[in-house]
RONU-675957 format. One record per residue: x, y, z of N, C-alpha, C in turn. Coordinates in steps of 0.2 Angstrom, whole numbers, plus 5000, padded with zeros to 4 digits. Example, Ala and Ser with C-alpha at 12.3 -4.5 7.8 and 13.67 -1.06 7.14 Angstrom:
+------+------+------+------+------+------+------+------+------+
|  n_u |  n_v |  n_w | ca_u | ca_v | ca_w |  c_u |  c_v |  c_w |
+------+------+------+------+------+------+------+------+------+
| 5066 | 4972 | 5039 | 5062 | 4978 | 5039 | 5066 | 4984 | 5039 |
| 5064 | 4989 | 5035 | 5068 | 4995 | 5036 | 5064 | 5000 | 5039 |
+------+------+------+------+------+------+------+------+------+
This chain:
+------+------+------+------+------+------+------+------+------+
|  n_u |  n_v |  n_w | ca_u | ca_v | ca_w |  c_u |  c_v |  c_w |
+------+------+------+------+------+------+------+------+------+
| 5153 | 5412 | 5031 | 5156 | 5407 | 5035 | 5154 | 5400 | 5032 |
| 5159 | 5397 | 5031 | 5158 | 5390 | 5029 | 5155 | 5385 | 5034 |
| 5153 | 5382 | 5033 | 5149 | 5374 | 5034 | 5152 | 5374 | 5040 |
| 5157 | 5370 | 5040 | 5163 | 5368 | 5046 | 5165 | 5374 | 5051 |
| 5164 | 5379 | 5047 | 5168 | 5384 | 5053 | 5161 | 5387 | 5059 |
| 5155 | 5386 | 5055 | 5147 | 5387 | 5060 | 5148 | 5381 | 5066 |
| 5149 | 5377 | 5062 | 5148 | 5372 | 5065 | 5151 | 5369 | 5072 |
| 5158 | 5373 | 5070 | 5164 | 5372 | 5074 | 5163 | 5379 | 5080 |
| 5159 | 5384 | 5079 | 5159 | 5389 | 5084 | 5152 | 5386 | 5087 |
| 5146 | 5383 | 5085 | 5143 | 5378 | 5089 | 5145 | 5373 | 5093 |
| 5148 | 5372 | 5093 | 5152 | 5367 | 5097 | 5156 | 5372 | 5101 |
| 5159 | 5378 | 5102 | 5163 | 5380 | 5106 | 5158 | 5384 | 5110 |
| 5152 | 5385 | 5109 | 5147 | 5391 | 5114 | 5145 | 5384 | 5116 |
| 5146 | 5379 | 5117 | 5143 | 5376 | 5121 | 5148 | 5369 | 5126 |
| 5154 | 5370 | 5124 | 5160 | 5367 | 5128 | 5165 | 5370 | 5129 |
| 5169 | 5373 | 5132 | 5172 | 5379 | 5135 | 5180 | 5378 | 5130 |
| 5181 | 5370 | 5131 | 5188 | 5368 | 5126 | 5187 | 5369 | 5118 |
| 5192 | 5369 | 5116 | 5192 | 5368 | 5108 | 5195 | 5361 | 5108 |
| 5190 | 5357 | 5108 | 5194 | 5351 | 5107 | 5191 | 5347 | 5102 |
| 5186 | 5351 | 5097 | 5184 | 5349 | 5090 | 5187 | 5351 | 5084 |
| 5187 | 5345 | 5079 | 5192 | 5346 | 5072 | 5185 | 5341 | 5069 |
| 5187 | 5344 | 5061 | 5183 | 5337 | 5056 | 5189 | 5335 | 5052 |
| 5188 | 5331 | 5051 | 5189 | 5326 | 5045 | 5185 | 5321 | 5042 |
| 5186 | 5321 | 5035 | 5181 | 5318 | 5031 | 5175 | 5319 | 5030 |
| 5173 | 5326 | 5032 | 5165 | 5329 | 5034 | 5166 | 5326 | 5040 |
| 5170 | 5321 | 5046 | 5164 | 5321 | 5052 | 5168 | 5325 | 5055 |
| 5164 | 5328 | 5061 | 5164 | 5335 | 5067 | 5168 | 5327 | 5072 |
| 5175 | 5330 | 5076 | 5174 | 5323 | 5079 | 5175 | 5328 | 5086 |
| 5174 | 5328 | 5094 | 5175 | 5332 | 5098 | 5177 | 5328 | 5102 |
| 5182 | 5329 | 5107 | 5187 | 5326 | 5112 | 5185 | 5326 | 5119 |
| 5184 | 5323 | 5124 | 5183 | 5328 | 5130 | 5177 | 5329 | 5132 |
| 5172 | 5326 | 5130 | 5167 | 5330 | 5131 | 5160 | 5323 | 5137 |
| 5154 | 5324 | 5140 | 5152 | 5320 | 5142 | 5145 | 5318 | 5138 |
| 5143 | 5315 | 5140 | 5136 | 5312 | 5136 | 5132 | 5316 | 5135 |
| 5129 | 5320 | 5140 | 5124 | 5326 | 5141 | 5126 | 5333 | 5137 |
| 5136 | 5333 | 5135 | 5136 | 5337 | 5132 | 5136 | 5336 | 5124 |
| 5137 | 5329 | 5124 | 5136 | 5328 | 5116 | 5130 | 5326 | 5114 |
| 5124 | 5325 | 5118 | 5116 | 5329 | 5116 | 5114 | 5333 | 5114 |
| 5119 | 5340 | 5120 | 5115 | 5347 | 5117 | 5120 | 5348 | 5111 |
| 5126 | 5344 | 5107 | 5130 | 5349 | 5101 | 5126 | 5346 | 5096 |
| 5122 | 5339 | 5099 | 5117 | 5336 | 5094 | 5111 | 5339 | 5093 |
| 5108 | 5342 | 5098 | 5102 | 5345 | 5097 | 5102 | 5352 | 5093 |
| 5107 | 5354 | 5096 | 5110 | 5363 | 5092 | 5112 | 5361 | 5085 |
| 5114 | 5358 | 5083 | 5115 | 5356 | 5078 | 5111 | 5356 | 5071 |
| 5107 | 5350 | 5075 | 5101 | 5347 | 5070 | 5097 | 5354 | 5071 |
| 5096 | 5358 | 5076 | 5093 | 5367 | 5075 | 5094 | 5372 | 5069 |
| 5102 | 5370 | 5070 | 5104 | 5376 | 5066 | 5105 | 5372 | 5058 |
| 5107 | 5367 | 5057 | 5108 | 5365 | 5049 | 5102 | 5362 | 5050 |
| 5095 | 5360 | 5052 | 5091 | 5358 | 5049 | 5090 | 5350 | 5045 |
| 5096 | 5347 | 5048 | 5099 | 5340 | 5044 | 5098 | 5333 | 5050 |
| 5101 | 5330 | 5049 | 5100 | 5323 | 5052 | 5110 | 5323 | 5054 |
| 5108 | 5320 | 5060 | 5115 | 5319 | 5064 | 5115 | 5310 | 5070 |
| 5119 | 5310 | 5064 | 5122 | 5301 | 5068 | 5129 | 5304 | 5074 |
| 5126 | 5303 | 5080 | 5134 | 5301 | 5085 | 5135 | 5296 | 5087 |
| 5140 | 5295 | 5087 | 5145 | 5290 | 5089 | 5148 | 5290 | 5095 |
| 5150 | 5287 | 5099 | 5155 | 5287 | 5104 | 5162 | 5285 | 5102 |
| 5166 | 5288 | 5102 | 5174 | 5286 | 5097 | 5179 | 5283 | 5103 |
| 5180 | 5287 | 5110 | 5184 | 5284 | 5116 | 5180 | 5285 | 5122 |
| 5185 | 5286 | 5128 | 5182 | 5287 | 5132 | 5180 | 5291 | 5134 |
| 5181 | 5299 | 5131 | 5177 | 5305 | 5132 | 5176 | 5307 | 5125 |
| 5174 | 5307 | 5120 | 5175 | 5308 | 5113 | 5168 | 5305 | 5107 |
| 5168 | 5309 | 5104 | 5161 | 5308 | 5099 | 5163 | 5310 | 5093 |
| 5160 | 5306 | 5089 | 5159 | 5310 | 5083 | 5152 | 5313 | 5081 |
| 5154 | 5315 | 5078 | 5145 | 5317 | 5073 | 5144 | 5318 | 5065 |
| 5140 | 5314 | 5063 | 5140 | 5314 | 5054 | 5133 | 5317 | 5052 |
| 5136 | 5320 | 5049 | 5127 | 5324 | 5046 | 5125 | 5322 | 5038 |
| 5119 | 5319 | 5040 | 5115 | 5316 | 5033 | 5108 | 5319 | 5032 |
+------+------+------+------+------+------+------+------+------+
């Protein structure tokens, strides 16, 4: 399973919508609240082991960059 497809089904066991896409490497998710863009951030930096910058993009909406 590739990079992006792990990462996209971490993001789905933990927000019931599919309302995440990437582009340009970043994971960007729609729809979601503060509390839930913690824990896609905590699970994240879990499972790849990396550094994760979020962003707030709208008004329900985040990105995530991994360094």
């Amino acid at each position: 399973m590739s990079f992006e497809k792990k990462a996209l089904v971490i993001v789905q066991s933990i927000i019931a919508k599919n309302t995440s896409s990437f582009c340009n490497g970043t994971l960007f998710v729609e729809e979601i609240s503060s509390k839930q863009a913690a824990k896609i951030e905590t699970a994240l930096i879990e499972n790849f082991k990396c550094g994760i910058i979020v962003s707030k993009q709208s008004v329900a909406g985040f990105s995530f960059d991994f360094v």
